[in-house]
C-alpha positions in Angstrom: 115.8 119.0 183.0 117.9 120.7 180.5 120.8 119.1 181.2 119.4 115.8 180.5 117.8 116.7 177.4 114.4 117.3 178.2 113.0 120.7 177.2 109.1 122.6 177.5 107.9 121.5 174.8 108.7 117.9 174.8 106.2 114.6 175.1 107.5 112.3 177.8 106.3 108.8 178.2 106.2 107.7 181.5 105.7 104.0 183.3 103.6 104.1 186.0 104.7 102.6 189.3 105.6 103.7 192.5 109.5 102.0 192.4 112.6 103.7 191.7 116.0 103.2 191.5 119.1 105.9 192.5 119.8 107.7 188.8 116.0 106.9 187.5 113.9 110.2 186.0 110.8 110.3 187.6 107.8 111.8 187.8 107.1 112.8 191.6 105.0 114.4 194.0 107.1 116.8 196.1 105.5 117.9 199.0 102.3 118.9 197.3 104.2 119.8 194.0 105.0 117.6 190.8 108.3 117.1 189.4 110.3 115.7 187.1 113.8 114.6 188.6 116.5 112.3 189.3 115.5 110.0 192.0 118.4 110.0 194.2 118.7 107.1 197.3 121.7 106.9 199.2 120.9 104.6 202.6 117.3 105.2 204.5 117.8 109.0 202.7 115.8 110.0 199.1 116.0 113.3 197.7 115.3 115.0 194.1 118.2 116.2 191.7 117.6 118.6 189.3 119.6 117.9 185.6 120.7 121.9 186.0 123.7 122.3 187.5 122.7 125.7 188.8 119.9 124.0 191.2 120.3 122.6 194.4 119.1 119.3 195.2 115.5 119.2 196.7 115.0 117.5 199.9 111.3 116.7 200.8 110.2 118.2 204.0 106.7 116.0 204.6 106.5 113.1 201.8 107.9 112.0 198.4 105.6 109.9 196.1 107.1 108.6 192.7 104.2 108.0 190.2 106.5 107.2 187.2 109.8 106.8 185.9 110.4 108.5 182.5 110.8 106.2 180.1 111.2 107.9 176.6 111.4 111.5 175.6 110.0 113.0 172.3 111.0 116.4 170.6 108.1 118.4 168.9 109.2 121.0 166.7 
């Protein structure tokens, strides 16, 4: 999530619920695998977008569950 500012290292705070809206971060379970993402909707259609341009947007193949949306983000140094 580089792009959007979020590095390994960092504390995110997340709200848990299981409601998201097209552009939210969330944290998800991918098909077996947690995330953190974009949440993208567009019609009956939801998908994951990576903030790295280089990445391709991930498409799940059996079930997507959001458990939070990412609410803050805190640097450590």
């Amino acid at each position: 999530m580089v792009e959007a500012h979020i590095v390994p290292g960092d504390l995110v705070i997340a709200e848990r619920t299981a409601k998201a809206k097209d552009g939210d971060i969330v944290v998800a379970d991918l098909d077996g695998e947690w995330s953190i993402k974009y949440f993208r909707k567009s019609g009956d259609r939801t998908w994951l977008e990576p903030a790295n341009k280089k990445l391709q947007p991930i498409y799940p193949t059996a079930e997507l569950k959001i458990a939070a949306i990412v609410r803050s983000v805190i640097r450590k140094y």
